[in-house]
Phi, psi and omega in degrees: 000125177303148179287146156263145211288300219240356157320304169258359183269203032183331190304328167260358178284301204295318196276324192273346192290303192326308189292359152237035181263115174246162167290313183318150167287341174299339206248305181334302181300305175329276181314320186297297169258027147291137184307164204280154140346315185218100173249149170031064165290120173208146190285144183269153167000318189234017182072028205242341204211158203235135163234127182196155160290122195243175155212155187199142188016105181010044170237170165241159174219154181252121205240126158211139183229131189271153199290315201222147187076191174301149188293300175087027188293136177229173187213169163222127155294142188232004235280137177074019189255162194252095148302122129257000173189174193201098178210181177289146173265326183211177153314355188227310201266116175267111146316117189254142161252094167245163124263151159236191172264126159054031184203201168222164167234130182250079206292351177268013210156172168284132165208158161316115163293096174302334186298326216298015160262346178196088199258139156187180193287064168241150175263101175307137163249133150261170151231158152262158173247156175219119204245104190305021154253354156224010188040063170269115169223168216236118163283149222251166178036035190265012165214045197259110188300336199282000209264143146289118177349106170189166199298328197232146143212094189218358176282149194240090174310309204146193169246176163179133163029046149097358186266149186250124163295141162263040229281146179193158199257165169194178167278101158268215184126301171081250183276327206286224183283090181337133151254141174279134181214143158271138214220174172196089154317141142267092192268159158271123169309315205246002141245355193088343200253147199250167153207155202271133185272310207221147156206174194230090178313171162211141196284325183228152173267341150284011163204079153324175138272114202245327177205135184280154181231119214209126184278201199256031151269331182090019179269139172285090157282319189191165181204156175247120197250148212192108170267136171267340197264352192222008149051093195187111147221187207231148119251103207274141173232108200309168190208099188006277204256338183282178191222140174203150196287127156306133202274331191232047169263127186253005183059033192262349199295128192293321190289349169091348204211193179255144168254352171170159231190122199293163175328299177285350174086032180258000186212181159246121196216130165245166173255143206222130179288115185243098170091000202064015158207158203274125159241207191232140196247111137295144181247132174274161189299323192303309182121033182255189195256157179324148177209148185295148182220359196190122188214131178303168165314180184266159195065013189249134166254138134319105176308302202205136192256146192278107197266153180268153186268007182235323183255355145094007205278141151272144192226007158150176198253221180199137163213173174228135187214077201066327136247184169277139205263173153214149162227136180234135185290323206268085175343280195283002135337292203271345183278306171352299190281332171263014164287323201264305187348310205278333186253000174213092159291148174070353189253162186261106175242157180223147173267125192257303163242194186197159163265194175268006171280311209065059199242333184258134166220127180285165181208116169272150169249136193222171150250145164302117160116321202278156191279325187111179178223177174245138149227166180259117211222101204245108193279313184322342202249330209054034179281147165223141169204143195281137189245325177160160211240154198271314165233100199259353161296317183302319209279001180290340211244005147086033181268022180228134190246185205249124177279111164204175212239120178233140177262147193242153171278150159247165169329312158309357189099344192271158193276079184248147154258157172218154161272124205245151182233113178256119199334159170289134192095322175313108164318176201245346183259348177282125177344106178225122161314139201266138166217112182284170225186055194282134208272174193271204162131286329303356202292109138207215188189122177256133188218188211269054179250165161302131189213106183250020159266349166272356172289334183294299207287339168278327174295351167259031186130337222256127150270149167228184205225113181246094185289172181235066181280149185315144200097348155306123185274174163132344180232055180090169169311279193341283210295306175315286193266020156287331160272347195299161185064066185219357176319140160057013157222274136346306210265318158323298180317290189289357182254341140290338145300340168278338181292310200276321160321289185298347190265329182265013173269333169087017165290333206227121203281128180302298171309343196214068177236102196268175146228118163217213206132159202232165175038217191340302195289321164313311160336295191289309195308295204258005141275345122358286177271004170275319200265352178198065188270016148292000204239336191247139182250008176190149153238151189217131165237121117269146172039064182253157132310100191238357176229127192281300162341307179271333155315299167315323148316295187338288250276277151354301160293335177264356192236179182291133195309344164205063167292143158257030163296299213273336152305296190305305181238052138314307188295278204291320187255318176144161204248142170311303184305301221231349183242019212296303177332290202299314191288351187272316199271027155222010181304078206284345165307330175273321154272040196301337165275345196272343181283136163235351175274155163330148181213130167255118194247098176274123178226155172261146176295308204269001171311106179262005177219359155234051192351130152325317180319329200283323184270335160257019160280315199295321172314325191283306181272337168290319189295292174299340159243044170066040168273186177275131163236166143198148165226078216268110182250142187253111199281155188051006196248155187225163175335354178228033163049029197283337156249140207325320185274353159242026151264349161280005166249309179319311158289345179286287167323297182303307151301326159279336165309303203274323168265001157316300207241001187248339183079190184271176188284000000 
């Protein structure tokens, strides 16, 4: 009998969060944004043993755990450290992806900082190893003297002979004349120190090698060059001692790259524009031409293609098609996933982890709005079993509210969706003060998944309305670059058309209407309230873009003269140079008298893709024309709001604001 995993490590973390779900906004922001219970849960090699991330009397921890028999629990404190991602390298080493700010990081320890010759406001990634026999850890190349200064060193190439490939840029050369060289390391998991399999002088640093490709020998198949000054790349292939360009790689992939590599090195896969929507393509090894293998439903792009993570094989994609999907490349994947499919109609489920048999998988399960379980799903046996639920306080505290997918006409005539969130209890036709919720990106997408500022703000009462406005991905090209230049015009339209949808649907009390939003959607928040200040009675900005110009300068002063940061997003907001007008006149920093509701200005310090600056010119020009401001700054914290305390003071701050101005529901 499978163990459930998080029954006795988790039974007091569950009683004390529950026991502390209120009416109040303080303890709301507490549940809400505290980190979940159960993250980047994964399976080791042979399925026997579980890794995941917890939290227990306010630390966080990295957890392994054996599946069956004793448990074996052993943990590392992780507490202030940024995971981003998690999976086995093998039976004994689990691999970490952290980040920081302006630093390198050491999570076993004090270590020598590669950067401290070359510090700025960028968020570094490493990766670690934690070699779960003594739960110990180590950065991998984090004390390799030859490297250069650069934002990462977290790409995970592959393994050979128990070593984890690297790419990492460096000083070569030898006795002669220094070279910039792209190099692909061999690390030792359980000391960090590399010695380099393959490398590549390069004439410039504008056209790097940016990433090696390897088959599941760990041999150096291909790599990809990638011009910065001409928005280019290459997929170079070996040809026994040579590297030749694939003759039918077109730069067509929207992700810029290869996304995973058949076992044998006989393919490629990217995401690739078809038809005006991005699907998944394979390139043969041979030069022969692309051909499609993986595709959404029709009017849908493929989000992401899903890779096995130690052997980089693709096994299938992700799309959203009112929530998020999976399609598999992979039989025994896709039979997992319609075991638990078949037994939970209607909830949204994805396969998250796997061993290397593929016979185990962990699979989360959802309701639209809810964080969901894990189960443990063993096919040969046909067993499912419950491993643990991701925020199990909200659903204790009878705190999840219902997600649900609607569609709006806009003024133009055209067909948009948004996702509406209904206080818990609420019907769907009942009269609620309203708060739109425009997502960040913009290149992005909101779906019936979990969300948890909107989940905060319906548990306090509230409905909200998250439009999917032109510039969004998930529905083509076309649908996609229909917002580029569209700030505070097009894309500013639809997110006022669903409020106007929703007030004549008789969902939204007209009189008691906020708008906010975090990146992109703070932008739409306080353009909301410069460009249409009759319609709101509050604005809430995290981390927004509030002067378009100066952003767009910015952009420009920190990258390379025709980088493709800086391409891109001319192209999406508008060039400084030749649009200088049109961008000051949708600029809401600039129009700062015309705003008349309270306006809450939220920033991270440490924001590496929207400067604080940005948020205090809007502070500045509302202050100087005598408006209601607050600007509330979140020290240490960086732009996707990645630690707890200081997303419950983001949430905390956003509820008295927000029940401030709207009263109760």
């Amino acid at each position: 009998m499978l163990i459930r995993l998080l029954t006795a490590f988790a039974a007091a973390i569950t009683l004390t969060a529950a026991g502390s779900a209120s009416e109040s906004v303080s303890r709301l922001a507490a549940l809400f944004g505290q980190d979940a219970d159960l993250t980047y849960p994964a399976l080791s090699a042979d399925g026997a043993r579980i890794a995941f991330i917890t939290r227990n009397e306010g630390r966080s921890l990295l957890v392994v755990m054996a599946l069956e028999g004793d448990p074996g629990t052993r943990s590392v404190d992780i507490t202030g450290h940024k995971i981003r991602g998690l999976f086995w390298l093998d039976d004994r080493f689990v691999m970490t992806t952290v980040s920081t700010f302006s630093a390198n990081v050491q999570v076993g320890g004090p270590g020598r900082n590669l950067f401290e010759q070359w510090l700025s406001d960028t968020e570094y990634f490493a990766l670690f190893a934690l070699d779960t026999a003594t739960m110990e850890t180590v950065q991998m190349l984090g004390r390799e003297p030859s490297l250069l200064p650069q934002s990462s060193l977290a790409s995970f190439a592959g393994v050979r002979d128990g070593r984890v490939l690297m790419p990492a840029y460096r000083l070569g050369g030898g006795g002669g004349r220094p070279m910039l060289e792209s190099t692909l390391f061999g690390v030792d998991p359980a000391s960090g120190t590399g010695r380099v399999l393959e490398t590549a002088r390069l004439r410039s640093a504008e056209v790097p090698i940016t990433r090696w490709f390897v088959d599941a020998q760990g041999n150096a198949v291909a790599r990809l060059r990638f011009d910065n000054a001409n928005d280019r790349s290459t997929l170079e292939l070996r040809r026994g001692g040579n590297w030749r360009a694939h003759p039918h790689w077109d730069n067509m992939s929207p992700a810029g790259g290869v996304s995973g590599v058949d076992a044998d090195g006989s393919g490629f896969y990217a995401l690739r524009w078809s038809g005006g929507f991005r699907t998944v393509a394979r390139f043969p090894a041979d030069g022969g031409e692309p051909h499609g293998v993986l595709s959404a439903p029709p009017g849908r792009d493929v989000s992401g293609v899903i890779i096995d993570p130690v052997t980089r094989t693709p096994v299938g994609a992700t799309y959203v098609d009112g929530a998020p999907r999976q399609v598999f490349l992979d039989a025994d994947l896709a039979a997992l996933h319609d075991m638990v499919a078949a037994r939970a109609p209607g909830l949204i489920v994805n396969v998250s982890s796997w061993n290397a048999a593929r016979t185990r998988a962990l699979v989360h399960i959802a309701a639209p709005g809810e964080a969901g379980s894990f189960l443990l799903v063993d096919r040969p046996s046909g067993e499912i079993a419950p491993i643990g639920e991701v925020r199990p306080a909200i659903t204790d505290a009878g705190l999840v509210s219902t997600r649900r997918l609607i569609t709006y006409s806009t003024r133009d005539g055209a067909t948009l969706e948004a996702i509406i969130t209904d206080p818990p209890g609420a019907a769907p036709g009942e009269v609620r003060p309203l708060v739109v919720l425009p997502h960040g990106g913009p290149a992005s997408q909101d779906h019936l998944g979990e969300d948890y500022i909107a989940g905060f703000i319906a548990a306090l009462g509230y409905r909200v309305a998250q439009p999917n406005f032109r510039g969004s991905t998930g529905y083509g090209r076309a649908f996609e670059r229909a917002g580029w230049g569209e700030w505070g015009g097009k894309m500013q339209d639809d997110v006022t058309d669903v409020l106007t949808h929703l007030i004549a649907e008789g969902a939204a009390d007209p009189a008691r209407v906020c708008i906010a939003g975090a990146s992109y959607g703070g932008y739409a928040a306080l353009a909301g309230a410069a460009f249409t200040p009759d319609l709101y009675r509050c604005a809430a900005a995290i981390a927004p873009v509030t002067d378009l110009w100066v952003f767009a300068g910015d952009i420009g002063a920190r990258s390379s003269r025709r980088s493709r940061e800086r391409d891109y997003w001319r192209r999406s907001i508008g060039d400084p140079t030749r649009q200088r007008a049109m961008l000051e006149a949708r600029s809401p920093a600039r129009h700062a008298a015309q705003v008349q509701a309270p306006v809450l200005l939220i920033h991270p310090v440490e924001d590496t893709v929207v400067p604080i600056s940005q948020s205090e010119l809007m502070q500045r020009a509302l202050t100087n024309a005598g408006k209601d401001v607050r600007l509330v700054r979140l020290d240490g914290e960086d732009h996707w709001l990645s630690l707890p305390e200081t997303r419950i003071a983001m949430l905390e701050e956003l509820g008295m604001f927000l029940t401030a101005h709207l009263g109760a529901p």
